[in-house]
Predicted model as a PDB file, atoms N, CA, C, CB and O in Angstrom, pLDDT in the B-factor column:
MODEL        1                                                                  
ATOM      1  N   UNK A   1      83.682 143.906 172.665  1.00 72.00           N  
ATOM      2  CA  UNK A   1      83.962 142.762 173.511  1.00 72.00           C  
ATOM      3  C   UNK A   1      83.490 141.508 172.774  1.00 72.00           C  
ATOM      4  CB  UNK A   1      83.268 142.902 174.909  1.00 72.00           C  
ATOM      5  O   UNK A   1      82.416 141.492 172.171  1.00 72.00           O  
ATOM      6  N   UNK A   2      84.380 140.376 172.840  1.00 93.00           N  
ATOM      7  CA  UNK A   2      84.257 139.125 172.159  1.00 93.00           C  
ATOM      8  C   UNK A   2      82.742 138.550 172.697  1.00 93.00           C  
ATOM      9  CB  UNK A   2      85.627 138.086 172.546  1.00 93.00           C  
ATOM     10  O   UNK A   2      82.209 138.811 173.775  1.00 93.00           O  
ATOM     11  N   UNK A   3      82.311 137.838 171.797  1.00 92.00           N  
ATOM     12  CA  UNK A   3      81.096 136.671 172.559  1.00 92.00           C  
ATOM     13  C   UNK A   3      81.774 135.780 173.477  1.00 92.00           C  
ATOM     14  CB  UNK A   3      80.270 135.539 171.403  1.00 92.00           C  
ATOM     15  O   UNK A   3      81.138 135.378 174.452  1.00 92.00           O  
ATOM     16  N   UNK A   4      82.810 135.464 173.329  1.00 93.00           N  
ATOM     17  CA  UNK A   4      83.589 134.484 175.035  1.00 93.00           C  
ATOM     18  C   UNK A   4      83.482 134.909 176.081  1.00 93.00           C  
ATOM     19  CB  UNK A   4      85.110 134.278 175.306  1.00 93.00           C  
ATOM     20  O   UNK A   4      83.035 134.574 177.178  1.00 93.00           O  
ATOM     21  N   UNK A   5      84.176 136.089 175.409  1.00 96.00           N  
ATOM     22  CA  UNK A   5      84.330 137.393 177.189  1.00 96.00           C  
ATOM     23  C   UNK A   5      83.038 137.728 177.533  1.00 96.00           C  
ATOM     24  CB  UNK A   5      85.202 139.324 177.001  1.00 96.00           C  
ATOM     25  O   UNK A   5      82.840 137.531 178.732  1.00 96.00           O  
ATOM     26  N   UNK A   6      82.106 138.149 176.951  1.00 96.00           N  
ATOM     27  CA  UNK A   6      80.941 138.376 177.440  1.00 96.00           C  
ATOM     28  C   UNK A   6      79.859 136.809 177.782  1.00 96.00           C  
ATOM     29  CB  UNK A   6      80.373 139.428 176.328  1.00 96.00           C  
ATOM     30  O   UNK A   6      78.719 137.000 178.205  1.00 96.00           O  
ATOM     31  N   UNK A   7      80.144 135.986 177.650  1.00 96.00           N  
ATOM     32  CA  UNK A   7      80.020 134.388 178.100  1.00 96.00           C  
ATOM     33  C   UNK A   7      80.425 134.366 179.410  1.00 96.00           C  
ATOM     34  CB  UNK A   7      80.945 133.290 177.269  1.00 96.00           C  
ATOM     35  O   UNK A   7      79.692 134.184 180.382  1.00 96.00           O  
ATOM     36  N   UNK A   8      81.831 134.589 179.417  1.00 96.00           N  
ATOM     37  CA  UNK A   8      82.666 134.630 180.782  1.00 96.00           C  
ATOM     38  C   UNK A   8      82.220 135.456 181.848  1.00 96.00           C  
ATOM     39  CB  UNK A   8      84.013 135.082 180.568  1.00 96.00           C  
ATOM     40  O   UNK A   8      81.852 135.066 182.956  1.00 96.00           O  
ATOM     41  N   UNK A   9      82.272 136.510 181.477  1.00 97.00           N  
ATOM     42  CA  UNK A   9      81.803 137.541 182.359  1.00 97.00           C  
ATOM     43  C   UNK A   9      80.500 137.252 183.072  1.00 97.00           C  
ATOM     44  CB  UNK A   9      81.666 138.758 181.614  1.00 97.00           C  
ATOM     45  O   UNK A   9      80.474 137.462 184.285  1.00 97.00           O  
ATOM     46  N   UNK A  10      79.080 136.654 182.280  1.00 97.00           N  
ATOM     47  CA  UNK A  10      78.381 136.411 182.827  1.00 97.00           C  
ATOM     48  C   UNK A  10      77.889 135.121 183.535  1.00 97.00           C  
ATOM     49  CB  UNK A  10      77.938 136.840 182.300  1.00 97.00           C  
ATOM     50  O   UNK A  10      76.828 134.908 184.121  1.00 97.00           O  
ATOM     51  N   UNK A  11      78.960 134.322 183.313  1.00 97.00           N  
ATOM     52  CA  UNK A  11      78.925 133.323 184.412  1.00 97.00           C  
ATOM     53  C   UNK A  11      80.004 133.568 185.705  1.00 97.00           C  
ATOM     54  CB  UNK A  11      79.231 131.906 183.714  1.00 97.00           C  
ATOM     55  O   UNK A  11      80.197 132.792 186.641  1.00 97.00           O  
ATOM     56  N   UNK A  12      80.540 134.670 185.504  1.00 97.00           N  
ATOM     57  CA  UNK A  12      81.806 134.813 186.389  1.00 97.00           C  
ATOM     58  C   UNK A  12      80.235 135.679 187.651  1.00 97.00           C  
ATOM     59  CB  UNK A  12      83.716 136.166 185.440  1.00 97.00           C  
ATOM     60  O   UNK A  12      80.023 135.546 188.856  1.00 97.00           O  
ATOM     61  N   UNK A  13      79.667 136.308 186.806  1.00 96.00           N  
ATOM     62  CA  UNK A  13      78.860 137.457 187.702  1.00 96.00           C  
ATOM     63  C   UNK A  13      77.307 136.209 188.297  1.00 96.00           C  
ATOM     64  CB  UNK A  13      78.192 139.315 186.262  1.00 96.00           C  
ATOM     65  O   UNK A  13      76.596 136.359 189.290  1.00 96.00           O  
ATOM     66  N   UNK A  14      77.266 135.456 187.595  1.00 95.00           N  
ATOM     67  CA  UNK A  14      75.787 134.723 188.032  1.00 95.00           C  
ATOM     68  C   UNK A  14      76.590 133.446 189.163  1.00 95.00           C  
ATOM     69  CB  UNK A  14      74.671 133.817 186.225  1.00 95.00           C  
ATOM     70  O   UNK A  14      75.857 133.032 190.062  1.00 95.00           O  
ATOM     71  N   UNK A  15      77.801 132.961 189.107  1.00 94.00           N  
ATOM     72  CA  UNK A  15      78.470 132.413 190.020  1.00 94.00           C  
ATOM     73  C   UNK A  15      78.854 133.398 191.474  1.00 94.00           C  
ATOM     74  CB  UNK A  15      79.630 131.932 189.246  1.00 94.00           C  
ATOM     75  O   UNK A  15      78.665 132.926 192.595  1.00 94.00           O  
ATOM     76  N   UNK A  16      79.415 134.819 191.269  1.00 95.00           N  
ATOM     77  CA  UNK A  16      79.260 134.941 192.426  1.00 95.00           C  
ATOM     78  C   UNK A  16      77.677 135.900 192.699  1.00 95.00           C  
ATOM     79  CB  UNK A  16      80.654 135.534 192.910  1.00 95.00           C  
ATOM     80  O   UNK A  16      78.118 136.780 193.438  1.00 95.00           O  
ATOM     81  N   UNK A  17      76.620 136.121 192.583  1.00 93.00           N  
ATOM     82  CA  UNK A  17      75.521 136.465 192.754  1.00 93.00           C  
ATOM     83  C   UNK A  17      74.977 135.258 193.448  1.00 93.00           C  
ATOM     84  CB  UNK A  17      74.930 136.923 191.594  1.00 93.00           C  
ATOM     85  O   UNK A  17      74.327 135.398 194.484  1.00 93.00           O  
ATOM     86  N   UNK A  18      75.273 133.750 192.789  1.00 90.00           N  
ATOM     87  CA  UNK A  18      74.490 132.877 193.702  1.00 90.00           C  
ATOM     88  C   UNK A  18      75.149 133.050 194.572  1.00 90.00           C  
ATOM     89  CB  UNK A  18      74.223 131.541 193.493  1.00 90.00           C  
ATOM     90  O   UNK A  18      74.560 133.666 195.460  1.00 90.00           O  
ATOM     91  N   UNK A  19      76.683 132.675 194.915  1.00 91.00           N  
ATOM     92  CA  UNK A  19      77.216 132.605 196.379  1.00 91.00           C  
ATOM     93  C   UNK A  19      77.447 133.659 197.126  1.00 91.00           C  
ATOM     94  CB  UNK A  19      78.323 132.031 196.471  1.00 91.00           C  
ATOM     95  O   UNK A  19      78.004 133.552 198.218  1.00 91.00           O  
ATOM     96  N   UNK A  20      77.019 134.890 196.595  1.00 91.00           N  
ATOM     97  CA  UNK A  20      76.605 135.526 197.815  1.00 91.00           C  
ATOM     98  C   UNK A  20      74.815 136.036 197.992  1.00 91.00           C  
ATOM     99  CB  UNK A  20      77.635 136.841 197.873  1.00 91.00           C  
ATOM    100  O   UNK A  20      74.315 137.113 198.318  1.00 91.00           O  
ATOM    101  N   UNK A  21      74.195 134.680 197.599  1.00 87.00           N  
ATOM    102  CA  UNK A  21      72.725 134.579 197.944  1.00 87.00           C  
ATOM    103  C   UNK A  21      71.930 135.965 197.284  1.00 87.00           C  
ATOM    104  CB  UNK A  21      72.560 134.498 199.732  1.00 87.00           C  
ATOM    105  O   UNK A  21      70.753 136.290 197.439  1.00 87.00           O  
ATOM    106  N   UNK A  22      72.701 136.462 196.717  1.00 85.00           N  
ATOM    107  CA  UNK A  22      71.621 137.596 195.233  1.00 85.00           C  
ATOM    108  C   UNK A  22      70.502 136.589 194.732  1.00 85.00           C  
ATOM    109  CB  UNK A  22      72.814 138.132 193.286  1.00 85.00           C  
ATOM    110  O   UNK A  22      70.407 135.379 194.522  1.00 85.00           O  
ATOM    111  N   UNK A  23      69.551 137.943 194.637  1.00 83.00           N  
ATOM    112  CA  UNK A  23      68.403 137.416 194.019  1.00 83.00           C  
ATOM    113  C   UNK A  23      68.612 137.703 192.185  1.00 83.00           C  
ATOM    114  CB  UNK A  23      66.971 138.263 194.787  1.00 83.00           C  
ATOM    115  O   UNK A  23      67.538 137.867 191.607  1.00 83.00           O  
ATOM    116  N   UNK A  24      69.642 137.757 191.457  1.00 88.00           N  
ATOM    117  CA  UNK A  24      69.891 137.907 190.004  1.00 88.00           C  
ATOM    118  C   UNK A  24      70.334 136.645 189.873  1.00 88.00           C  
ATOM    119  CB  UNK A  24      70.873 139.032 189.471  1.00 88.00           C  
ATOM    120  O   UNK A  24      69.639 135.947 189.134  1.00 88.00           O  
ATOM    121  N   UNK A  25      71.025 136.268 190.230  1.00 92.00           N  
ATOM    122  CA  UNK A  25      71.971 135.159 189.900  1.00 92.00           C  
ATOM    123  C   UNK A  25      71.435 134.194 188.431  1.00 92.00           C  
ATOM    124  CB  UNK A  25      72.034 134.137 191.384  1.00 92.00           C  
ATOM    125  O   UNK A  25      72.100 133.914 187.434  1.00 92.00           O  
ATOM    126  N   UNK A  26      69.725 133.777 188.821  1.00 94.00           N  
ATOM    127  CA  UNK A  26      68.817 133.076 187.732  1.00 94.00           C  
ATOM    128  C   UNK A  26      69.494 133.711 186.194  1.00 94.00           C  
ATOM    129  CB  UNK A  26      66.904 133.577 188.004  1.00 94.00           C  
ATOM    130  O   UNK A  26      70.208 133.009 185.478  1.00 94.00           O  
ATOM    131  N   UNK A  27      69.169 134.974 185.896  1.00 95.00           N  
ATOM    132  CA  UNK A  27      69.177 135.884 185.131  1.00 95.00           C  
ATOM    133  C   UNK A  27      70.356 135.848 184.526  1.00 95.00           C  
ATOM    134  CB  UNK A  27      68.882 136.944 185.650  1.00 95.00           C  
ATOM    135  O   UNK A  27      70.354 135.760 183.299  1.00 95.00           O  
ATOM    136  N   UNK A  28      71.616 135.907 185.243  1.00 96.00           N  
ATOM    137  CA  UNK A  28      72.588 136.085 184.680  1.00 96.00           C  
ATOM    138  C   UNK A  28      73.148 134.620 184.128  1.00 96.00           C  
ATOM    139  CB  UNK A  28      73.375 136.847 185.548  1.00 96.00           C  
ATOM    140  O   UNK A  28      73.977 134.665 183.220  1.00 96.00           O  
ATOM    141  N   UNK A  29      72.719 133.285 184.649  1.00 96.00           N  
ATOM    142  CA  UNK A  29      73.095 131.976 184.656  1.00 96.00           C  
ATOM    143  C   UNK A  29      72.357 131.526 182.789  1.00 96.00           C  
ATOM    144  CB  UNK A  29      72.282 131.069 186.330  1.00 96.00           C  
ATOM    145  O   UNK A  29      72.706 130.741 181.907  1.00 96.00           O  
ATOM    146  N   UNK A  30      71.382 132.402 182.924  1.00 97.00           N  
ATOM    147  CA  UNK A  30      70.485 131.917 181.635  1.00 97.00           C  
ATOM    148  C   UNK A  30      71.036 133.018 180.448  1.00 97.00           C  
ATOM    149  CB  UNK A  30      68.516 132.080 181.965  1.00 97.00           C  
ATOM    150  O   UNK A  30      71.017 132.636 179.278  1.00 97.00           O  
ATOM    151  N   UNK A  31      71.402 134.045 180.690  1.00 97.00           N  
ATOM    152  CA  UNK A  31      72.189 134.763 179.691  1.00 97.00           C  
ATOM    153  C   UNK A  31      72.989 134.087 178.823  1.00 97.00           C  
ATOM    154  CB  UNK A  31      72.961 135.603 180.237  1.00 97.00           C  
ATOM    155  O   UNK A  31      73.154 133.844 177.628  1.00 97.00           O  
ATOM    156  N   UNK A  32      73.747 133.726 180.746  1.00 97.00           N  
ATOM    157  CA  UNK A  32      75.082 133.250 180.229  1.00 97.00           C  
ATOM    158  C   UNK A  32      74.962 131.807 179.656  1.00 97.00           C  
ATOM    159  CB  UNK A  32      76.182 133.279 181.400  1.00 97.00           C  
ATOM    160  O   UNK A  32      75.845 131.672 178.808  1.00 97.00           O  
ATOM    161  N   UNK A  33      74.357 130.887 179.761  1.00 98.00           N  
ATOM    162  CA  UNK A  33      74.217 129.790 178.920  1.00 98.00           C  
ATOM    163  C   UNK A  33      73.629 129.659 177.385  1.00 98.00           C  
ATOM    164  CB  UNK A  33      73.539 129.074 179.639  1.00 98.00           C  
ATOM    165  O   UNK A  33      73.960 128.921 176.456  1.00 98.00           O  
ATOM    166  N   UNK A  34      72.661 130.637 177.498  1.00 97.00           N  
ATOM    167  CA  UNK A  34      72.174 131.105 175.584  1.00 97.00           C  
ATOM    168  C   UNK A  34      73.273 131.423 174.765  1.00 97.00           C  
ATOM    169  CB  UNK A  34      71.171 132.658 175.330  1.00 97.00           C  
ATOM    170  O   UNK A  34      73.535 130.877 173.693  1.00 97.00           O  
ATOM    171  N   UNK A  35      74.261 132.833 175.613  1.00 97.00           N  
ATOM    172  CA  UNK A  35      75.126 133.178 174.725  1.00 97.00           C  
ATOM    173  C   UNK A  35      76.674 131.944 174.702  1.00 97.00           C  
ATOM    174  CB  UNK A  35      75.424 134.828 175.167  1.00 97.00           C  
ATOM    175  O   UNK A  35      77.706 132.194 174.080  1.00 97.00           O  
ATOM    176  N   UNK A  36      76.534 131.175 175.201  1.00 96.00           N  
ATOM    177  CA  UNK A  36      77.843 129.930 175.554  1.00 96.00           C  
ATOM    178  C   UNK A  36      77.495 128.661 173.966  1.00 96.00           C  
ATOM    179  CB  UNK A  36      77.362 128.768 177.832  1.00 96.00           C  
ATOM    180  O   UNK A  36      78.153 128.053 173.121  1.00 96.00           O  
ATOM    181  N   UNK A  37      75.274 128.968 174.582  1.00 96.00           N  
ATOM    182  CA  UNK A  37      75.163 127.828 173.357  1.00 96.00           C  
ATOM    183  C   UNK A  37      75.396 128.918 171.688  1.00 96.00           C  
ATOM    184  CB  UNK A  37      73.087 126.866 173.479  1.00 96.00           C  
ATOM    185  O   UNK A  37      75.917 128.535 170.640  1.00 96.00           O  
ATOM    186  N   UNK A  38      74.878 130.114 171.955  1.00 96.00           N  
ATOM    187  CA  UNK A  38      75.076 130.141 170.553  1.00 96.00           C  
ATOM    188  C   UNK A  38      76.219 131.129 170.086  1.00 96.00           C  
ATOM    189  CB  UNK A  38      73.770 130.503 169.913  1.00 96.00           C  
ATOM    190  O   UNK A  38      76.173 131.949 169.168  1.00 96.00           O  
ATOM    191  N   UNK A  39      77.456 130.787 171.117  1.00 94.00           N  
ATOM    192  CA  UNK A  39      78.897 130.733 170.369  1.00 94.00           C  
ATOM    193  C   UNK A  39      79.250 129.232 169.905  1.00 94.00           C  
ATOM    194  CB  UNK A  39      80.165 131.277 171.445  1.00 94.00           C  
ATOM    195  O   UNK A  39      79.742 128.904 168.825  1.00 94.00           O  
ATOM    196  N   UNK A  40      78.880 128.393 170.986  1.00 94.00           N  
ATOM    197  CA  UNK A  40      78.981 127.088 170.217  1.00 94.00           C  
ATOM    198  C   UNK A  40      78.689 126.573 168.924  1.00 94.00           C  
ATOM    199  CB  UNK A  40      78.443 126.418 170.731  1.00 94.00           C  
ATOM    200  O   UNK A  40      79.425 125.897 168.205  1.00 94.00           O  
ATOM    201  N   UNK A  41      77.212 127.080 168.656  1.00 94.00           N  
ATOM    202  CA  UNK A  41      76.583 126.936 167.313  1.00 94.00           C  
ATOM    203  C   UNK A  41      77.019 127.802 166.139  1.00 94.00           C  
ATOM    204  CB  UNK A  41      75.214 127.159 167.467  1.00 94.00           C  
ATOM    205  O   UNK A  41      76.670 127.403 165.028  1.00 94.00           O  
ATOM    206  N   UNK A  42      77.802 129.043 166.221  1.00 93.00           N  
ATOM    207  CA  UNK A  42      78.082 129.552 165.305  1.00 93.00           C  
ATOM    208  C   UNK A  42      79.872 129.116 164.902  1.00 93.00           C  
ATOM    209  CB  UNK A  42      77.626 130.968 165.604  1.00 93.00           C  
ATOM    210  O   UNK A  42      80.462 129.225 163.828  1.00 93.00           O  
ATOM    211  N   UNK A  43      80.248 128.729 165.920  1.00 91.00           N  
ATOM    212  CA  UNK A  43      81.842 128.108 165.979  1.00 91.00           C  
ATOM    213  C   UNK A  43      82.074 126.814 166.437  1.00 91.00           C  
ATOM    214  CB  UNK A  43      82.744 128.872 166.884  1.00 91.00           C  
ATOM    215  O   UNK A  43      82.879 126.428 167.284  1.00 91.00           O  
ATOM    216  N   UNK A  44      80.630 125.700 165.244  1.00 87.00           N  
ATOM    217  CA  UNK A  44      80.577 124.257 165.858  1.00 87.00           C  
ATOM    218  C   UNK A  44      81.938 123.447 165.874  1.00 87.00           C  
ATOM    219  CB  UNK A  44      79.534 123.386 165.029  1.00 87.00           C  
ATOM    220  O   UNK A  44      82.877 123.710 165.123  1.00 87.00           O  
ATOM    221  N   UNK A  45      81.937 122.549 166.709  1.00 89.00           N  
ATOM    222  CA  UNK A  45      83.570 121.785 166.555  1.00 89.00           C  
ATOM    223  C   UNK A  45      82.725 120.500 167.398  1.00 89.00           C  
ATOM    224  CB  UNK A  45      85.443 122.772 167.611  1.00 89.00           C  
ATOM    225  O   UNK A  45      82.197 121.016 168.383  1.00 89.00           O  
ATOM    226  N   UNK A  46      82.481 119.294 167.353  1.00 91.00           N  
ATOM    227  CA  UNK A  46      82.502 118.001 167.915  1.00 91.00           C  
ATOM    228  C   UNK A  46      83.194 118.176 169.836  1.00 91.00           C  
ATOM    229  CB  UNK A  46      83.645 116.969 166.672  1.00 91.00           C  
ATOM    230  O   UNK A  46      82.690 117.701 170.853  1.00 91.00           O  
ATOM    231  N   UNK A  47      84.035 118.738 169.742  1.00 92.00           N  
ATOM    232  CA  UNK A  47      84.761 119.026 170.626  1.00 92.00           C  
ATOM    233  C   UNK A  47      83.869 119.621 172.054  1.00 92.00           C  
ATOM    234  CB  UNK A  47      85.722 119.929 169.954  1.00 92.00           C  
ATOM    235  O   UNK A  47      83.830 119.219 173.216  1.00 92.00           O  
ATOM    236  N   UNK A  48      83.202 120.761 171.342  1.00 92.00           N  
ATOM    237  CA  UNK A  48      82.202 121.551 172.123  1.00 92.00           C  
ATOM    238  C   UNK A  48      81.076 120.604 172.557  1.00 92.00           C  
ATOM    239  CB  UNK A  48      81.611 122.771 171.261  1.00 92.00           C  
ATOM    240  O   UNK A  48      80.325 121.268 173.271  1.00 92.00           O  
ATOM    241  N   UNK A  49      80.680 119.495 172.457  1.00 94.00           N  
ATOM    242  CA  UNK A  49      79.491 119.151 172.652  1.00 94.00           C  
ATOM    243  C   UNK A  49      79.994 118.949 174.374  1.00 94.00           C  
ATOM    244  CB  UNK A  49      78.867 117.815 171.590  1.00 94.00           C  
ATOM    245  O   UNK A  49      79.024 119.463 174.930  1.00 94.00           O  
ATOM    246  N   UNK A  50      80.601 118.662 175.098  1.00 95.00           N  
ATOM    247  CA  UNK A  50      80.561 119.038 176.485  1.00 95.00           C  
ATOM    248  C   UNK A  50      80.218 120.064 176.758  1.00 95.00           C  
ATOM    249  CB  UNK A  50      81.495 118.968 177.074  1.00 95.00           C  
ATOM    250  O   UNK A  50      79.102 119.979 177.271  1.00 95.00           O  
ATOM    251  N   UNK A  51      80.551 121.035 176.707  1.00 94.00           N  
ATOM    252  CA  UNK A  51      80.346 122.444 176.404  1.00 94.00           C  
ATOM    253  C   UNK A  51      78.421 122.938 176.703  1.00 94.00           C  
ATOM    254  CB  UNK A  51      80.937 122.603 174.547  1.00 94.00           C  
ATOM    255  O   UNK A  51      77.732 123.487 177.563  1.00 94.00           O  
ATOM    256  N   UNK A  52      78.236 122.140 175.019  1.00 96.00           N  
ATOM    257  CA  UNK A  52      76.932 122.411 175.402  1.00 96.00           C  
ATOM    258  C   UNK A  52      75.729 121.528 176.087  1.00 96.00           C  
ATOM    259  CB  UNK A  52      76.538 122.789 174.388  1.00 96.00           C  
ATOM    260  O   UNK A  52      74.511 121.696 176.016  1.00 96.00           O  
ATOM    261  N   UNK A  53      76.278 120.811 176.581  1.00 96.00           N  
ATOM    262  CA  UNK A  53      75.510 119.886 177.853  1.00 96.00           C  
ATOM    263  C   UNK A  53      76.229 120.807 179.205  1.00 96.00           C  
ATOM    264  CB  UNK A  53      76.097 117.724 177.869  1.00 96.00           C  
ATOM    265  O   UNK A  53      75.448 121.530 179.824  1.00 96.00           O  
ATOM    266  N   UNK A  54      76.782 120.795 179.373  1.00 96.00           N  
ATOM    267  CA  UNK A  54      76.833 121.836 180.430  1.00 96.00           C  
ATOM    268  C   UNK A  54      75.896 123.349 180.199  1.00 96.00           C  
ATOM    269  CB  UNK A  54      78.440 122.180 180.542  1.00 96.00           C  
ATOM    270  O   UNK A  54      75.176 123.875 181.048  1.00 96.00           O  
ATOM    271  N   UNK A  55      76.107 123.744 179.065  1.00 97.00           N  
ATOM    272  CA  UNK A  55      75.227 124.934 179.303  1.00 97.00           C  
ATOM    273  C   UNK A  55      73.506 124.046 179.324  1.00 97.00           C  
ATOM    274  CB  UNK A  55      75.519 126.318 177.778  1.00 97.00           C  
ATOM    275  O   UNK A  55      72.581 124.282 180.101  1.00 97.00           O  
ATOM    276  N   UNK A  56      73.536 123.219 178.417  1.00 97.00           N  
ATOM    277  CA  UNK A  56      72.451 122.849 178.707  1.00 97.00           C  
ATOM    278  C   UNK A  56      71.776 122.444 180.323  1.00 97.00           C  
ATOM    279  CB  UNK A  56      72.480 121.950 177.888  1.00 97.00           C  
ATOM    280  O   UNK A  56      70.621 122.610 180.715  1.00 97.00           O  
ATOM    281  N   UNK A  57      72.809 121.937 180.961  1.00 96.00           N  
ATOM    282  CA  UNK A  57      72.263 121.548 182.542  1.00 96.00           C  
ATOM    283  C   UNK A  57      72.242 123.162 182.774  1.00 96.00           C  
ATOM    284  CB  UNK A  57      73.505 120.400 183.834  1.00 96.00           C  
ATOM    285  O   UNK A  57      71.195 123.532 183.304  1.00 96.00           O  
ATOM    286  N   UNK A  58      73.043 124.053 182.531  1.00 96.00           N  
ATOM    287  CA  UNK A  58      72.920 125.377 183.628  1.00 96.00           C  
ATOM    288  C   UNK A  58      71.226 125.616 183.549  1.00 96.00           C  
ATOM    289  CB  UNK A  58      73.979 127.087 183.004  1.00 96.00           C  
ATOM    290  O   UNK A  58      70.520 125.921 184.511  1.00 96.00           O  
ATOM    291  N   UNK A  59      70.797 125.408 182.234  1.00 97.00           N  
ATOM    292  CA  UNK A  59      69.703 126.374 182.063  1.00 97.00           C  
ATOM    293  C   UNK A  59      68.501 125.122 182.696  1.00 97.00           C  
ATOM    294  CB  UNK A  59      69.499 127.076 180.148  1.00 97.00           C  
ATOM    295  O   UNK A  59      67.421 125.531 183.123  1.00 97.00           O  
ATOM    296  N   UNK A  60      68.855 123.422 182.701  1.00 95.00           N  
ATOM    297  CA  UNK A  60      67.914 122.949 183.272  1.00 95.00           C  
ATOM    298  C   UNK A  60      67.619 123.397 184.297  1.00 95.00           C  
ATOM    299  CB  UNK A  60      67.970 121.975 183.370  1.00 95.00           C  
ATOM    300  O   UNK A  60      66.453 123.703 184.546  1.00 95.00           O  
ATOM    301  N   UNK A  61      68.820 123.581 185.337  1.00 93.00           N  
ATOM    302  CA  UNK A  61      69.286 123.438 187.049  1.00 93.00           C  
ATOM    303  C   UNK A  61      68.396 125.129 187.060  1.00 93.00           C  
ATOM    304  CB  UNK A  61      71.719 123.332 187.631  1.00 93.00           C  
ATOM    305  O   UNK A  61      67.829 125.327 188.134  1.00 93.00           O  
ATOM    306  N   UNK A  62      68.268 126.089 186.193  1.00 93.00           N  
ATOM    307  CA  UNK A  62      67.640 127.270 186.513  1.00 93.00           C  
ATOM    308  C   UNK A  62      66.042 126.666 186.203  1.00 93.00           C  
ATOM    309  CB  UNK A  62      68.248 128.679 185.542  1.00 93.00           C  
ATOM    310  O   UNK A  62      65.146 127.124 186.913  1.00 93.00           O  
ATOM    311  N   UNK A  63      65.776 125.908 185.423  1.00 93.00           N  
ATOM    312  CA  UNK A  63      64.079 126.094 184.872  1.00 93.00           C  
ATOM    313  C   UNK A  63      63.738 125.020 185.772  1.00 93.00           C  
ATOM    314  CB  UNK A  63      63.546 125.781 182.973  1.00 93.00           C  
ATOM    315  O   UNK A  63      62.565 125.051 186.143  1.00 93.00           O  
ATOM    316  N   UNK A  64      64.476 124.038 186.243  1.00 91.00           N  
ATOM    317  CA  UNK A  64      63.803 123.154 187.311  1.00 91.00           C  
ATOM    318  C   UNK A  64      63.668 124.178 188.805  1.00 91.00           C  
ATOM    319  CB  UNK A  64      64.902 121.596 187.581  1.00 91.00           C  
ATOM    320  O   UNK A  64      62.975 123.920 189.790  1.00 91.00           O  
ATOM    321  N   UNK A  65      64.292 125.021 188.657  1.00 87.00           N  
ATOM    322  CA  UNK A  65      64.930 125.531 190.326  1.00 87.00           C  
ATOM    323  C   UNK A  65      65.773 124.510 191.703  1.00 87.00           C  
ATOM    324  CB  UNK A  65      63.434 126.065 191.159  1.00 87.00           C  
ATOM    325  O   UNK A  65      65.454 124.245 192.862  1.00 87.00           O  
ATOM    326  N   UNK A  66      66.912 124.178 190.859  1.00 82.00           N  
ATOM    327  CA  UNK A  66      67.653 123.259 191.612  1.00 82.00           C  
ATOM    328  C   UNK A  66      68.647 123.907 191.501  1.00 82.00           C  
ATOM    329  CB  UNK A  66      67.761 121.903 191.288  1.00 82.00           C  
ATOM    330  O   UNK A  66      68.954 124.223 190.351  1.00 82.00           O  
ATOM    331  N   UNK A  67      69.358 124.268 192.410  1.00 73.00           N  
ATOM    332  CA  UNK A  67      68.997 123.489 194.442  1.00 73.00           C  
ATOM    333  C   UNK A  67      67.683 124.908 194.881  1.00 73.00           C  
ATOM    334  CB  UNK A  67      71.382 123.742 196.255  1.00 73.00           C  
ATOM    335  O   UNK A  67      67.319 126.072 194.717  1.00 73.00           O  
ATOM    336  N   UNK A  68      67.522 123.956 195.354  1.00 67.00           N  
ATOM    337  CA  UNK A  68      66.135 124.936 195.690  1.00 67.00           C  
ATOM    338  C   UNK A  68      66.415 125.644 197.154  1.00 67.00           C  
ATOM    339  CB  UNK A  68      64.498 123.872 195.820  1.00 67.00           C  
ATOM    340  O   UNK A  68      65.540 126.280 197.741  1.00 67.00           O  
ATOM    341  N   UNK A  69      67.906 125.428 197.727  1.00 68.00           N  
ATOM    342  CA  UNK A  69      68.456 126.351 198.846  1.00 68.00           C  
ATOM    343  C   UNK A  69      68.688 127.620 198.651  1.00 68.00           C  
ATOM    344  CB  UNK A  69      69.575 125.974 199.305  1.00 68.00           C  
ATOM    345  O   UNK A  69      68.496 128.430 199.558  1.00 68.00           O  
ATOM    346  N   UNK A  70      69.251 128.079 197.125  1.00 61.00           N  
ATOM    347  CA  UNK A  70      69.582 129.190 196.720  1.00 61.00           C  
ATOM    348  C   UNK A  70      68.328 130.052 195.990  1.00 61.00           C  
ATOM    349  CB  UNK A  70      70.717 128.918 195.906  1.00 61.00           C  
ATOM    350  O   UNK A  70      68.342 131.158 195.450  1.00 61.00           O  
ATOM    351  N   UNK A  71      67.304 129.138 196.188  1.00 62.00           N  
ATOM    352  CA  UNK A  71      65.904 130.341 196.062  1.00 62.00           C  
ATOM    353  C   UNK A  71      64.940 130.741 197.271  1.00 62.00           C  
ATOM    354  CB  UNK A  71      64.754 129.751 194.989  1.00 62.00           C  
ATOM    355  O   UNK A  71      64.032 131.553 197.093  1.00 62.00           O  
TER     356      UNK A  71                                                      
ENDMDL                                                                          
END                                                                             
């Protein structure tokens, strides 16, 4: 399995874990943003830097604990 698909997959699984109020969701959100940043970094393009500010907020929004409804 590609590093995308397995990117995908684990934001597909930490998106619905939060909305249906699972206690994994953290876990899978921070996977999935390590492995997002370092497909980015190994397949850099200018392009991606949205990319990795978004993964970067996923993993803030987990280490701050925001929204703090879904903990």
């Amino acid at each position: 399995m590609s590093l995308a698909a397995v990117t995908a997959l684990l934001y597909v699984i930490a998106g619905a874990a939060a909305a249906a109020h699972s206690g994994g969701w953290q876990d899978a959100a921070v996977a999935a943003a390590v492995t997002g940043l370092v497909l980015k970094a190994v397949w850099f393009n200018p392009w991606l830097l949205v990319g990795v500010l978004l993964d970067a907020g996923v993993l803030a929004a987990v280490f701050g604990q925001w929204p703090a409804s879904l903990y």
